[in-house]
C-alpha positions as CSV (number, residue, x, y, z in Angstrom):
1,X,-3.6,53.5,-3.7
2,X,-4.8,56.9,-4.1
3,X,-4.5,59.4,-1.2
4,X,-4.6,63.3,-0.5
5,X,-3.5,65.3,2.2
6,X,-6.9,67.5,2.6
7,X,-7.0,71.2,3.0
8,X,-8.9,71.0,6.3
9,X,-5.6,69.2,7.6
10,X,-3.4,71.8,6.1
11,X,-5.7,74.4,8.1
12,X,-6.0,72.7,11.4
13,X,-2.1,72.7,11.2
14,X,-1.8,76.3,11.2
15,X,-4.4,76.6,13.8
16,X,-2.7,74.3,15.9
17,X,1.0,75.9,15.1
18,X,-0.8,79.5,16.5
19,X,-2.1,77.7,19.7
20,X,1.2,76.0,20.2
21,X,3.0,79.7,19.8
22,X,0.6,81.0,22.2
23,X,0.7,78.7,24.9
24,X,2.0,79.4,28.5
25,X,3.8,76.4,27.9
26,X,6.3,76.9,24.9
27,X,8.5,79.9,24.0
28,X,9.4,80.3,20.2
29,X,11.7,83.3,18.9
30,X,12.8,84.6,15.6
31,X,16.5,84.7,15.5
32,X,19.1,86.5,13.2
33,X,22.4,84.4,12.9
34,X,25.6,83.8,11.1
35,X,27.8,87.2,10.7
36,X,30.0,86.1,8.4
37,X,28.8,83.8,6.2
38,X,32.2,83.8,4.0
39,X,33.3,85.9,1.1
40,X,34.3,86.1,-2.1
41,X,37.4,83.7,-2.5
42,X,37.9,83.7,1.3
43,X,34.9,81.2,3.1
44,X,35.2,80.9,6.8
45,X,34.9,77.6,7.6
46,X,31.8,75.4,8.3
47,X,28.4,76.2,6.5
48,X,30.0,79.0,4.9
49,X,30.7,79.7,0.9
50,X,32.9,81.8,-1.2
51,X,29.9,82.7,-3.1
52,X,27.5,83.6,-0.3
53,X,28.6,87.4,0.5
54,X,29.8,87.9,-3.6
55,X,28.2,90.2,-6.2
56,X,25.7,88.8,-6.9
57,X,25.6,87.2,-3.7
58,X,24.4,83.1,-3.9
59,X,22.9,82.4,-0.4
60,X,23.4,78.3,0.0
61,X,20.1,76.0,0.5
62,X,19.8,75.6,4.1
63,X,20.6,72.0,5.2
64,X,18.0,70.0,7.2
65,X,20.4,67.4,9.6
66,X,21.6,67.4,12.6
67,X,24.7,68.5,12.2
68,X,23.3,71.8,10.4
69,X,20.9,72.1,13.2
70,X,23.6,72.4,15.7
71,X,26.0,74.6,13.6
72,X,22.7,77.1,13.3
73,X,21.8,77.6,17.2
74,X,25.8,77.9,17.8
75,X,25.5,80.8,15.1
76,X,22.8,82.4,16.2
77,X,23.0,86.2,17.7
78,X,19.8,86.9,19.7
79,X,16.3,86.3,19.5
80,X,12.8,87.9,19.5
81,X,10.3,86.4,21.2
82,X,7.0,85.3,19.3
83,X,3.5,86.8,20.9
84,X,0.0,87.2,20.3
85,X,0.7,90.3,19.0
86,X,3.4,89.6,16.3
87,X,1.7,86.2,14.6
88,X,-1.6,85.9,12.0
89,X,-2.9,83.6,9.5
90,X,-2.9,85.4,6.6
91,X,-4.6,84.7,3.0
92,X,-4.2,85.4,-0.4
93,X,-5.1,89.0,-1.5
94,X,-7.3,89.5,-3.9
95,X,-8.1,93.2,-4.2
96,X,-11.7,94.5,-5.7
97,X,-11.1,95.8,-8.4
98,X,-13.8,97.2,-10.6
99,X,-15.1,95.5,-14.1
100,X,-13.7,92.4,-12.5
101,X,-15.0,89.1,-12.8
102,X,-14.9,87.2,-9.2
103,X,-15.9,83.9,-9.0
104,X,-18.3,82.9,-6.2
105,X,-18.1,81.3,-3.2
106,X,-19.1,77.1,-3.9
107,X,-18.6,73.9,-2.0
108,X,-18.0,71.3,-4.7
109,X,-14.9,72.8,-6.9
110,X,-12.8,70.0,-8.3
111,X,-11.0,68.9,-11.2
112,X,-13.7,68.3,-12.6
113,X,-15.9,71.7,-12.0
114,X,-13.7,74.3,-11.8
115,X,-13.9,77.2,-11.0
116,X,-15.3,79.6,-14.1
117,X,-13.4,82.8,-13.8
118,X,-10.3,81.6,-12.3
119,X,-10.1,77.7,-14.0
120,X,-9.2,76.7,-9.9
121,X,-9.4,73.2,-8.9
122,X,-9.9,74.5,-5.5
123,X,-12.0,76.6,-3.8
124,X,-8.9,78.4,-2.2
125,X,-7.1,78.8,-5.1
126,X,-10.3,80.8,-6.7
127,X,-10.6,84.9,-6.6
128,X,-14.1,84.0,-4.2
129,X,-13.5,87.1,-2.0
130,X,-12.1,90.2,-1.8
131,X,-10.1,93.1,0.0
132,X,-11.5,96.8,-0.7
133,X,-9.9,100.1,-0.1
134,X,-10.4,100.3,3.3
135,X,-9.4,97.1,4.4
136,X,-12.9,95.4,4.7
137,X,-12.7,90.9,3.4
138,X,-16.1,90.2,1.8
139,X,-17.0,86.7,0.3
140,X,-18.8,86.8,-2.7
141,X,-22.2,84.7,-2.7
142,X,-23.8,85.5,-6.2
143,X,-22.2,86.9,-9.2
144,X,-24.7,86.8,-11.6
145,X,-24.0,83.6,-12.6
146,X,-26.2,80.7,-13.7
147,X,-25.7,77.7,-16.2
148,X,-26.8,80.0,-19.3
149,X,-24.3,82.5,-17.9
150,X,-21.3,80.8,-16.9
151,X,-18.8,83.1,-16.1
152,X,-21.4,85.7,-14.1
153,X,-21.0,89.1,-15.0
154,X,-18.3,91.7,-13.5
155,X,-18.8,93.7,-10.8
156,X,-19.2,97.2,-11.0
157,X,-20.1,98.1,-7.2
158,X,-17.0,98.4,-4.8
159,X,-18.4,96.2,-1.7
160,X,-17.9,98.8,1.7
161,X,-21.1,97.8,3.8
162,X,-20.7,96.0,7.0
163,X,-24.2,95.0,7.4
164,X,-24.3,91.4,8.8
165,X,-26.4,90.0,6.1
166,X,-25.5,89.4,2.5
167,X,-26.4,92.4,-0.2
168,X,-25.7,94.0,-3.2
169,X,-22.8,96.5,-3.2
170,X,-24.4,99.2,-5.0
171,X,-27.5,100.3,-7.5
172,X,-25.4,99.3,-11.0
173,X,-27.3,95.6,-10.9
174,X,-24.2,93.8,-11.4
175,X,-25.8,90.9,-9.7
176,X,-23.2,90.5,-6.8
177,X,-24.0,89.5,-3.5
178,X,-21.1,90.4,-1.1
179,X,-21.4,88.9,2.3
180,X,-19.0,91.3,4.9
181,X,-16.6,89.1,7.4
182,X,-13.8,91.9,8.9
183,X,-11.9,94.8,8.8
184,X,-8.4,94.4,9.1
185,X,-7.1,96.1,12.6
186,X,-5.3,99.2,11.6
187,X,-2.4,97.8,13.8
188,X,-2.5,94.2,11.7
189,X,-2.0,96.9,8.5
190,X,1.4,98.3,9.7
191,X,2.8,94.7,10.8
192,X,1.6,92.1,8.3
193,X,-0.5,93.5,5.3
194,X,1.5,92.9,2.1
195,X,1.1,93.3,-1.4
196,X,0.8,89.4,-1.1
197,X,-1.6,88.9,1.9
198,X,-4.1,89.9,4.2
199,X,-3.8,88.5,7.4
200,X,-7.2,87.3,9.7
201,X,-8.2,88.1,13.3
202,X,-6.4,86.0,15.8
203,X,-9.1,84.2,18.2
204,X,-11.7,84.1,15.9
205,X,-14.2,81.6,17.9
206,X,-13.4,83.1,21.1
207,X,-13.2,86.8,20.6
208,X,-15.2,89.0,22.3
209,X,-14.5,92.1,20.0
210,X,-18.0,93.6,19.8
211,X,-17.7,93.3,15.5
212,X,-16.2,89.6,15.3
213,X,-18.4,88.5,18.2
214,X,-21.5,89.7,15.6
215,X,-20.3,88.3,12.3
216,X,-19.7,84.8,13.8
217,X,-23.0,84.8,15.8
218,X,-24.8,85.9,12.8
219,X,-23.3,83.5,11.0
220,X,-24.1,80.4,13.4
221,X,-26.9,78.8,11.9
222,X,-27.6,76.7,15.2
223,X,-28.9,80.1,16.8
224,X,-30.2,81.4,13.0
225,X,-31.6,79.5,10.4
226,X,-29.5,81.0,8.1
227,X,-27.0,78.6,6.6
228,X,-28.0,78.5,3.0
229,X,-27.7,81.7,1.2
230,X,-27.7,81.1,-2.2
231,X,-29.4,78.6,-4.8
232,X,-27.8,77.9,-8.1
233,X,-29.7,77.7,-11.6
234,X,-27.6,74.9,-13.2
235,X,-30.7,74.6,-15.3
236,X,-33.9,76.4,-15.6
237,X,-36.0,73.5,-17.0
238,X,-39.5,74.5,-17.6
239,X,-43.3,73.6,-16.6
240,X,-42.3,74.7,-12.6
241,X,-44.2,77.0,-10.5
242,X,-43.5,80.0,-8.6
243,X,-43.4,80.0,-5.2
244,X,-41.5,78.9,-2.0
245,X,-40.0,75.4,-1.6
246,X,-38.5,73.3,0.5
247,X,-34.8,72.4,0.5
248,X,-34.3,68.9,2.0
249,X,-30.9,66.9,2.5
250,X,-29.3,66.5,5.6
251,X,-30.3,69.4,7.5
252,X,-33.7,70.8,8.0
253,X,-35.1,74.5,7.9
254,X,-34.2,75.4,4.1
255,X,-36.7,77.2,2.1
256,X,-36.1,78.5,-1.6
257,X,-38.4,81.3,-3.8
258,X,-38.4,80.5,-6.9
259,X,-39.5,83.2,-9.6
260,X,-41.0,81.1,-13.2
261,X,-41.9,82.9,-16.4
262,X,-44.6,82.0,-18.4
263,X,-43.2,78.5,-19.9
264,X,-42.6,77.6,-16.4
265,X,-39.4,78.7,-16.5
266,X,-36.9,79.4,-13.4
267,X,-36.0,82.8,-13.8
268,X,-34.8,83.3,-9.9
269,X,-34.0,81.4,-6.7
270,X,-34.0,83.9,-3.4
271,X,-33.3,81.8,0.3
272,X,-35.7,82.9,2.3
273,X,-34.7,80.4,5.3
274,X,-31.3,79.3,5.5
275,X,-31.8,76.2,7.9
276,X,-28.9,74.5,9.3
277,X,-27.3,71.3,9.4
278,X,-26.6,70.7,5.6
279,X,-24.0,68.9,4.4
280,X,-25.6,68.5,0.9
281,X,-29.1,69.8,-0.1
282,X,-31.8,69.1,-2.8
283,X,-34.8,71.4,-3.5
284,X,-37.9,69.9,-3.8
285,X,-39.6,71.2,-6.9
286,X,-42.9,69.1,-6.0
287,X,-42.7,67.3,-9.2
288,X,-45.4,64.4,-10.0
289,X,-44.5,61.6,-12.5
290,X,-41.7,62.4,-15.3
291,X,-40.7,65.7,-15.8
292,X,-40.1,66.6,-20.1
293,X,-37.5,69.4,-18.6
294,X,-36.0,69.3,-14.9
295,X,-34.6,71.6,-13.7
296,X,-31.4,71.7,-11.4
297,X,-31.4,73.5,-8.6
298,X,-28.1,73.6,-6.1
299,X,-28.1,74.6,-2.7
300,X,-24.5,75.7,-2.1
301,X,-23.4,74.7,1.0
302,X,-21.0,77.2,3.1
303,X,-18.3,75.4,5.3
304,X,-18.8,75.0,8.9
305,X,-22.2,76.5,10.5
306,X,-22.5,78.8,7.8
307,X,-20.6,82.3,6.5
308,X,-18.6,84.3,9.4
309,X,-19.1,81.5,11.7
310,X,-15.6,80.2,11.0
311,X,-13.1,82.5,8.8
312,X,-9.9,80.4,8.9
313,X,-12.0,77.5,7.0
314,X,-14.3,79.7,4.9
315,X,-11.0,81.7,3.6
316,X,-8.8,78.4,3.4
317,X,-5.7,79.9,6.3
318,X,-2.9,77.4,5.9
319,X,-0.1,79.8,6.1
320,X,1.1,81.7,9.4
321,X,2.8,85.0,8.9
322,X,5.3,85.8,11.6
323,X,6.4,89.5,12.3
324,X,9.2,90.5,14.4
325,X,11.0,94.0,14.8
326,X,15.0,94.3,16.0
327,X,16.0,97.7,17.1
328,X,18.0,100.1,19.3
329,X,15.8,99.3,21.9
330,X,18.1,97.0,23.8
331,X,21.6,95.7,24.2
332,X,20.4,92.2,23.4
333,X,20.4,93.5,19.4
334,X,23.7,95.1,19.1
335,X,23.5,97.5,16.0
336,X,26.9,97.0,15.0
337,X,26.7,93.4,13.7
338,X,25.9,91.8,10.6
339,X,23.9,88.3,9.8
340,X,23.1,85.9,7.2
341,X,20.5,84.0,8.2
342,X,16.9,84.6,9.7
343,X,15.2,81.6,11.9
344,X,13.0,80.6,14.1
345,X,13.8,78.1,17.1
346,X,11.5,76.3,19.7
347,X,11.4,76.3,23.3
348,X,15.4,77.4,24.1
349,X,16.7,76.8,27.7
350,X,17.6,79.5,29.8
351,X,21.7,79.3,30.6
352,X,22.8,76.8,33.2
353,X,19.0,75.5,33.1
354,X,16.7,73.1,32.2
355,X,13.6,75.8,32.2
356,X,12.5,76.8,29.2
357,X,13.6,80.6,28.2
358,X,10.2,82.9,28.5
359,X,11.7,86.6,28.5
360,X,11.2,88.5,25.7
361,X,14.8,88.8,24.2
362,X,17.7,86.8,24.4
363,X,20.9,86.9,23.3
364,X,23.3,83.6,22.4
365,X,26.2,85.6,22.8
366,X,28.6,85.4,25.0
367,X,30.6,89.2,26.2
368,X,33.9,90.2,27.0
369,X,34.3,93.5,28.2
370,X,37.8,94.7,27.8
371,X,40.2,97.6,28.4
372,X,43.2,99.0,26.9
373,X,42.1,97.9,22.9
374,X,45.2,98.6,20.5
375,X,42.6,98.6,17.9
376,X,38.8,97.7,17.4
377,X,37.6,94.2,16.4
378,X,35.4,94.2,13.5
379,X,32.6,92.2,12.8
380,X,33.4,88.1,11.9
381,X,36.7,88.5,12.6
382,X,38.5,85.2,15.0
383,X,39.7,86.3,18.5
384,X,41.8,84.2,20.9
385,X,43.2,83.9,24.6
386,X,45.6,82.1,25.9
387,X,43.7,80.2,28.7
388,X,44.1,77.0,31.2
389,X,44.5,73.7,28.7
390,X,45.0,75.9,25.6
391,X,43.7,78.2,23.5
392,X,40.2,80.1,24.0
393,X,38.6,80.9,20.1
394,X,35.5,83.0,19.0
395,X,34.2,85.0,16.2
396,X,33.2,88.6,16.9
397,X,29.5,89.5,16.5
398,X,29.9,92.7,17.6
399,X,32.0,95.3,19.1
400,X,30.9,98.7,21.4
401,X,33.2,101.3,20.8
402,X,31.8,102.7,23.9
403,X,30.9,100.0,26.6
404,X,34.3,98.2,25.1
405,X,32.0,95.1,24.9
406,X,32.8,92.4,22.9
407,X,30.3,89.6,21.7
408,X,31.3,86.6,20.3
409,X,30.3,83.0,19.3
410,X,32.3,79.8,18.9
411,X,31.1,77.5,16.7
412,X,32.7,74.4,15.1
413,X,34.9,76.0,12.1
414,X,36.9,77.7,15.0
415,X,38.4,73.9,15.9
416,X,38.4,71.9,12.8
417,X,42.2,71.9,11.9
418,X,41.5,72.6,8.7
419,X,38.2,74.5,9.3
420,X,35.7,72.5,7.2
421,X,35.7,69.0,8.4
422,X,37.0,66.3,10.3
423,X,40.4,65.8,8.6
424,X,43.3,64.5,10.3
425,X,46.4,67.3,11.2
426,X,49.0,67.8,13.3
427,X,46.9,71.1,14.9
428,X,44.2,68.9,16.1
429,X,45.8,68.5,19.8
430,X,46.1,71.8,19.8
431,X,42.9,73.3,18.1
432,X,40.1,70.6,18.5
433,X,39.3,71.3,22.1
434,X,36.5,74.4,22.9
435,X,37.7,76.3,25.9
436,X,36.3,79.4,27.4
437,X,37.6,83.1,27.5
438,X,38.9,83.3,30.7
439,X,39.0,86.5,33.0
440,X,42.8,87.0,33.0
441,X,45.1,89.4,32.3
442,X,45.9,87.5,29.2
443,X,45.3,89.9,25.8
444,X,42.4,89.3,23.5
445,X,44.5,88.6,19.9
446,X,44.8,90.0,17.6
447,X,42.9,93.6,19.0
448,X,44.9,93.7,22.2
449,X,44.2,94.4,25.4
450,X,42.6,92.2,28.2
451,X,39.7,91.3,30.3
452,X,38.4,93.8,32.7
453,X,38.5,91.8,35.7
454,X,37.4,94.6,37.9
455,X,34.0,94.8,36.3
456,X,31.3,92.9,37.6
457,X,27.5,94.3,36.9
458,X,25.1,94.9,34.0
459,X,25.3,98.7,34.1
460,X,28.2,100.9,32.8
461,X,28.2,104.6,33.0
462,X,29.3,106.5,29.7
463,X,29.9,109.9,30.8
464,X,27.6,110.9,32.6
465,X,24.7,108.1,31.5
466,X,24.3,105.2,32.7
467,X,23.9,102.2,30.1
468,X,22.5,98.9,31.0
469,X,24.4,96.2,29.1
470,X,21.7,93.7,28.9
471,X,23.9,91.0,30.7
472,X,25.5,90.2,34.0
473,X,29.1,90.1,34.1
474,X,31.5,88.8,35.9
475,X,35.1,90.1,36.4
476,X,34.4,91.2,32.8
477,X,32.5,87.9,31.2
478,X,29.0,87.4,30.8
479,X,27.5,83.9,29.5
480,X,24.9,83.8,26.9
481,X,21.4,84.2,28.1
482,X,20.1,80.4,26.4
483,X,21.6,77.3,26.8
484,X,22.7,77.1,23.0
485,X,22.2,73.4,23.0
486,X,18.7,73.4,23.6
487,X,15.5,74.4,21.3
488,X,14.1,73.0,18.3
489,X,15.0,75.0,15.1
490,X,12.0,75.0,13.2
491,X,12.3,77.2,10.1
492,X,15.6,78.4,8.6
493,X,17.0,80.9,5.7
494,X,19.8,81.9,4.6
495,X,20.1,85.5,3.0
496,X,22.5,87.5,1.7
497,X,24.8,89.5,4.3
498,X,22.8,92.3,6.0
499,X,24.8,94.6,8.1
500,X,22.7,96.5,10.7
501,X,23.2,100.2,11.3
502,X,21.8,102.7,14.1
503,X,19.8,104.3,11.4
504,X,17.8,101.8,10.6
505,X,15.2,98.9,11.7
506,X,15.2,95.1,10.4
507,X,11.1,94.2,9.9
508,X,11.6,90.4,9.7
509,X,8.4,88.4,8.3
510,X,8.2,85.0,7.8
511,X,5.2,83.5,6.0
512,X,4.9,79.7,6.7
513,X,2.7,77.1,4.6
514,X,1.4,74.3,5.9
């Protein structure tokens, strides 16, 4: 049995992943993870390889189970949380270019019609609009083409009008019709535009920006009988009239000029009333009896209510592009650190909660601060205390020379007796158990010193400033601010060891396909 997974679904996907993102009801962050990944002849344990932080360094393929699932939220560092601000569709860009040839915008692209210029079994996957210099997306209704002229001609006129109605670019009578749909936001430049992609409005059908708000209600062909824009020549046929017909179908209100030369000839096809409602439409020529030379005539039918009324189907948006920034700007994102892998996870619960986590950062970590260091952990390294029932174990994430904070994880390679797996040994009494750091006088090995039990707060002064350290402590611990348990990771990717630095900003962007 035959079946396809349309593109409509592949769109409504995307919309619906957006509205999910957005809603008051679920929290979703980008997170970095994974400090140290393993090295060249030395892995460290679980979900590591010796050839992941080598020259040239071979990131694994990230594993979709359970098991991995867990390992990547006990991993993770800190998070970023996802907003209206930081999330787009994005499309394809196709930049104008001049003495291009663009194919135009049709409804009925197949395997079997495809699309002249770009051979494109798909509408999407065809160069029908374009990007110009200044950032404006026009689709392109005529390009000169006709069945005698296949290909259309190439356009000479950069498109830069932002008239609501479909026109010309220019006076060189390169027979384009550009049809103008946005700008993109100068803000939506500096966070998501991409040699790649141009990303769309969010809110299309419910924004009340004065310039979207006019493109999609010009573009409704319920309010404007302007659906139909264009009528392809297929065939000229001859012994035809000229003068204005009707276009009949599905939908009602279409009228078509047609232009004959003397051998009754069509020579041109102008819409002079769109109509609405078409799903498919036929011109009636007004032919009596058999006709030596029809013509054919199609109406080309734009998606939805008509062009501008709905962007994310006209431009085919089945891919997301997530942007998130991680700074100085907070203790959550200790500069000091390193990390391997990039993700996103869904709807975390707060530590010691079952509500879902809605601030804006978090951090997975937990933090030891410590005095009287014999010498500074460094990043990935193991650290243990002696504690009640054994031995406490974590990796360091990240040190602070001057707040003396150290933050850690503890995931499973920390108490497998041998590291990777399950294997039997004599250490598994001793090692298999996860215990907490404990605020004792016992030292923090193998950097010396101990916890500093006399500090409870989230502020520290550093001489004479005072520092907030993003958590609460208490007598020198603070817990994680997520229950690392909890959330759904979503989207995963392991990358080659990045080490952050003060002088510098990670720009994470994630494009997802649906």
């Amino acid at each position: 049995m035959a079946a396809i997974v349309t593109d409509q679904f592949r769109i409504a996907n995307a919309n619906n992943f957006i509205d999910s993102v957005l809603s008051n009801d679920d929290s979703y962050y980008v997170f970095l993870g994974l400090s140290n990944p393993g090295s060249n002849g030395n892995p460290i344990g679980f979900g590591r390889t010796t050839s992941w932080d080598a020259s040239p360094s071979v990131p694994p393929t990230p594993v979709d189970n359970f098991q991995y699932l867990a390992h990547y939220r006990n991993t993770a560092l800190f998070g970023n949380k996802i907003t209206n601000a930081n999330i787009r569709r994005v499309i394809r860009k196709v930049q104008w270019t001049a003495n291009t040839r663009y194919d135009m915008y049709r409804h009925d692209y197949s395997a079997s019609n495809l699309s002249p210029n770009s051979q494109s079994a798909r509408l999407y996957d065809s160069n029908y609009y374009v990007i110009n210099n200044d950032f404006r997306v026009y689709i392109c209704i005529q390009n000169g083409s006709s069945g005698t002229n296949v290909l259309g001609n190439t356009s000479k006129d950069e498109p830069t009008f932002t008239d609501l109605e479909p026109s010309a670019a220019g006076s060189s009578g390169d027979g384009y019709i550009w049809k103008y749909l946005f700008t993109v936001a100068p803000s939506d430049i500096i966070k998501f535009d991409s040699t790649e992609y141009v990303p769309l409005p969010n809110d299309w059908s419910t924004s009340t920006d004065f310039q979207i708000q006019s493109i999609r209600e010009a573009g409704d062909s319920t309010v404007n009988l302007n659906q139909i824009k264009t009528v392809y020549i297929e065939d000229a046929g001859s012994g035809y009239s000229s003068k204005t017909y009707n276009i009949i179908g599905d939908g009602t209100g279409g009228k078509v000029a047609i232009t004959c030369d003397g051998t009754g000839r069509i020579t041109d096809a102008v819409v002079v009333s769109g109509g609405s409602g078409y799903t498919f439409g036929i011109v009636d020529l007004e032919s009596s009896g058999t006709v030596s030379n029809p013509a054919k005539l199609i109406p080309i039918i734009p998606p939805s209510r008509g062009h501008g009324y709905d962007i994310y189907s006209e431009l085919g948006a089945d891919k997301v592009l997530i942007y998130s920034r991680f700074d100085d700007s907070t203790k959550d994102f200790p500069i000091d650190t390193s990390f391997a892998q990039v993700g996103i996870i869904k709807n975390p619960e707060s530590y010691n909660s079952t509500s879902v986590h809605i601030n804006n950062t978090f951090t997975s970590l937990g933090s030891i601060k410590v005095t009287s260091v014999t010498s500074n952990p460094t990043v990935g390294a193991a650290i243990t205390q002696t504690v009640s029932g054994g031995t406490a174990r974590g990796y360091v994430a990240s040190y602070d020379t001057e707040t003396k904070v150290i933050k850690y994880y503890q995931d499973r390679s920390l108490f497998f007796a041998n590291s990777d797996d399950q294997t039997d040994s004599n250490a598994v009494s001793s090692k298999g158990k996860v215990l907490n750091f404990e605020s004792s006088s016992q030292s923090i090995i193998p950097f010396g010193g101990s916890v500093d039990t006399n500090y409870s707060g989230i502020t520290t002064i550093i001489g004479s400033k005072q520092v907030s350290l993003g958590v609460t402590f208490s007598q020198g611990l603070a817990n994680p601010e997520i229950n690392k348990n909890t959330g759904d990771i979503i989207y995963i990717d392991n990358r080659s060891l990045i080490s952050r630095d003060s002088r510098q900003k990670e720009d994470v962007k994630i494009i997802l396909e649906f």
